[in-house]
C-alpha positions as CSV (number, residue, x, y, z in Angstrom):
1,X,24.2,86.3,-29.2
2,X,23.5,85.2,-25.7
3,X,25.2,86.0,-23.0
4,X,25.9,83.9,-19.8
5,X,26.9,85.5,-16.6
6,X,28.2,82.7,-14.1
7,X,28.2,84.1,-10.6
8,X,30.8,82.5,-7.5
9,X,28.7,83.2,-4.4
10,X,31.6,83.1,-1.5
11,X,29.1,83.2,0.8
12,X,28.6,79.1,0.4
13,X,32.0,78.8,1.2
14,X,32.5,77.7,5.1
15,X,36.3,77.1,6.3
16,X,38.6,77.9,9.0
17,X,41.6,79.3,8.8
18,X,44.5,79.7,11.1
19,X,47.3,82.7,10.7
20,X,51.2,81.3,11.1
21,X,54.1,83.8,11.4
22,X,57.5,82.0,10.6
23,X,60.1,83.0,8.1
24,X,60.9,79.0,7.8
25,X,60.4,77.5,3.7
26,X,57.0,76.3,3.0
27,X,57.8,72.6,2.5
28,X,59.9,73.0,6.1
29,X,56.6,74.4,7.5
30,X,54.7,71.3,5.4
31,X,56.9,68.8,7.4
32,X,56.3,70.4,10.3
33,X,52.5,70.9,10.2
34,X,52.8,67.0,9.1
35,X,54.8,66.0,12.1
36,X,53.0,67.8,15.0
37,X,49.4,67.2,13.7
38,X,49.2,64.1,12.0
39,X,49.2,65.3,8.4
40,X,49.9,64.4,5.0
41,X,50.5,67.2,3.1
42,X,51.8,67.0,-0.2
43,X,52.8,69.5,-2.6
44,X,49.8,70.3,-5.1
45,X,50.4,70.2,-9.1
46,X,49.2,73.4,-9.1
47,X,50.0,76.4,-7.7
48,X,47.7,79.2,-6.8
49,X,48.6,81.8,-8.8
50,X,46.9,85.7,-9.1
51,X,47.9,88.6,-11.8
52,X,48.8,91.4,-9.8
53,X,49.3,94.8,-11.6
54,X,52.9,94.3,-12.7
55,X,53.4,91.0,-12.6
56,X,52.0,86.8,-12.3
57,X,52.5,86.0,-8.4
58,X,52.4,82.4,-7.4
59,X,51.5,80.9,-4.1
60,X,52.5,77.2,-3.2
61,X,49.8,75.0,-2.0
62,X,50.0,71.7,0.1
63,X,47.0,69.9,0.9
64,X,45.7,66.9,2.6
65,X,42.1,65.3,2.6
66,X,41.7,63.1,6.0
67,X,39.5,60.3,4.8
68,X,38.1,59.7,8.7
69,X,37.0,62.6,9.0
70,X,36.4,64.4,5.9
71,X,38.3,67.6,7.3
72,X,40.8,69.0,4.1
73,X,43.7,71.1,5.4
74,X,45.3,73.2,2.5
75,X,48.7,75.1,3.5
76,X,49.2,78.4,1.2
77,X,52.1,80.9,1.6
78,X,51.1,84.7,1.4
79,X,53.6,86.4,0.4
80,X,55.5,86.0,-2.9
81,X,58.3,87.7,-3.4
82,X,58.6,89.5,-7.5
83,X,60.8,91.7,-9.4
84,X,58.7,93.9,-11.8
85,X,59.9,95.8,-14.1
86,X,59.0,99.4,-14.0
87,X,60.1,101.6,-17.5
88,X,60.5,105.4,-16.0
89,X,61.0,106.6,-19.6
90,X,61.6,105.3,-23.2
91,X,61.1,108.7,-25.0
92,X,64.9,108.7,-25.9
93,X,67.5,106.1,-27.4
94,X,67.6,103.9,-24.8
95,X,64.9,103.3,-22.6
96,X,65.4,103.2,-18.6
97,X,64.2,100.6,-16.3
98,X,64.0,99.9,-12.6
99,X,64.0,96.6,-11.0
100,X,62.9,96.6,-7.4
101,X,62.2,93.6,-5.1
102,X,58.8,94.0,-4.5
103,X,56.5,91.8,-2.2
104,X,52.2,91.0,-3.1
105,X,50.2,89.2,-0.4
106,X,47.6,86.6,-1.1
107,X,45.5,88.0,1.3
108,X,46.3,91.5,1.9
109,X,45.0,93.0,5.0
110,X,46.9,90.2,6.4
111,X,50.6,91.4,5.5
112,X,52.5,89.8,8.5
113,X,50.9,86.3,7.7
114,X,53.2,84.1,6.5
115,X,51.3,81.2,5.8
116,X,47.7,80.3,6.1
117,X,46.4,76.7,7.3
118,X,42.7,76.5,5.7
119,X,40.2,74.0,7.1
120,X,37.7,73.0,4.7
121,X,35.1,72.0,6.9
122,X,34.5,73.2,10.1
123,X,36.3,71.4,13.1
124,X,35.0,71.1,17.2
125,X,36.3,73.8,19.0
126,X,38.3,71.6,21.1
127,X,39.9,70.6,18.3
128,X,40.7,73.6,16.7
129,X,41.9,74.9,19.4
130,X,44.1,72.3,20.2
131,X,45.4,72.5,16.6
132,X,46.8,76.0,17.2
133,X,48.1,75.2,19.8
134,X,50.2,72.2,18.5
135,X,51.3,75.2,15.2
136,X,52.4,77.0,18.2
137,X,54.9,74.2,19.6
138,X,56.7,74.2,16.4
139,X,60.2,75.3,16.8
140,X,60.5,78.5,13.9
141,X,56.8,80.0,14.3
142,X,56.3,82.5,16.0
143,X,52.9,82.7,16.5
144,X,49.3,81.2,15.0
145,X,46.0,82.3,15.7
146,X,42.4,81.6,14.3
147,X,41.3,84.4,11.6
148,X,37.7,85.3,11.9
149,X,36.8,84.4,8.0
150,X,33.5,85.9,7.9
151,X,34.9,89.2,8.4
152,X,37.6,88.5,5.6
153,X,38.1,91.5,2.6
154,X,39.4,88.9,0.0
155,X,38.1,85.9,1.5
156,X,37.5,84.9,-2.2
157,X,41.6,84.6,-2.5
158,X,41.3,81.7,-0.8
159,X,39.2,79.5,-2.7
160,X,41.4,77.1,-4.3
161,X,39.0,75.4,-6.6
């Protein structure tokens, strides 16, 4: 029987992506995002989700495709917030379980990120620029800065298709 190996090269993948820190909900950060840069997100279908060791995490994803200039924003939370459960021992009659709270990251090396703004293709400087800046004005975020993606661990995370 033959086998077929089908390889993702991430290396074909060009975006930018900006860091937000704000403990506001995602679809108040989608408003947001829609008010103060002339967006449309909407909520995808589909979630992104990833099988962690104990448990399925899932990510929310908004998204918005501007048709004049071909740029596709995608908003993704990073942290998701699970309860795994852990068995400690099931040796005797009744077997013993912990539940503890227990937060995975979409990315992480980035652990304080709250949210990630991805830019599909690549935008002027001036532009981007002035995009973080706008993120910045946003009452509830704390800060948002450009992420240098070529020097990203799991930059394969973040590939939505």
């Amino acid at each position: 029987m033959q086998s077929h190996k089908v390889l993702l090269d991430v290396e074909d993948e060009h975006f930018q992506l900006i860091a937000i820190y704000s403990s506001m909900e995602e679809y108040k950060m989608a408003f947001f995002l829609n008010k103060y840069l002339k967006l449309k997100l909407t909520r995808d279908r589909m979630d992104i989700d990833f099988m962690h060791n104990l448990f399925n995490a899932v990510y929310p994803l908004y998204s918005f495709k501007n048709p004049a200039t071909y740029l596709k924003f995608e908003l993704v939370a990073n942290k998701f917030k699970g309860k795994p459960v852990k068995v400690l021992r099931s040796g005797s009659l009744f077997r013993e379980e912990e539940v503890s709270p227990q937060e995975v990251y979409l990315v992480p090396e980035y652990n304080k990120v709250d949210y990630f703004l991805k830019l599909s293709e690549e935008a002027t400087t001036n532009e981007f620029l002035r995009m973080i800046n706008s993120i910045g004005q946003i009452p509830g975020v704390q800060a948002a800065h450009a992420i240098d993606v070529d020097n990203l661990k799991s930059k394969q995370n973040l590939i939505f298709e």
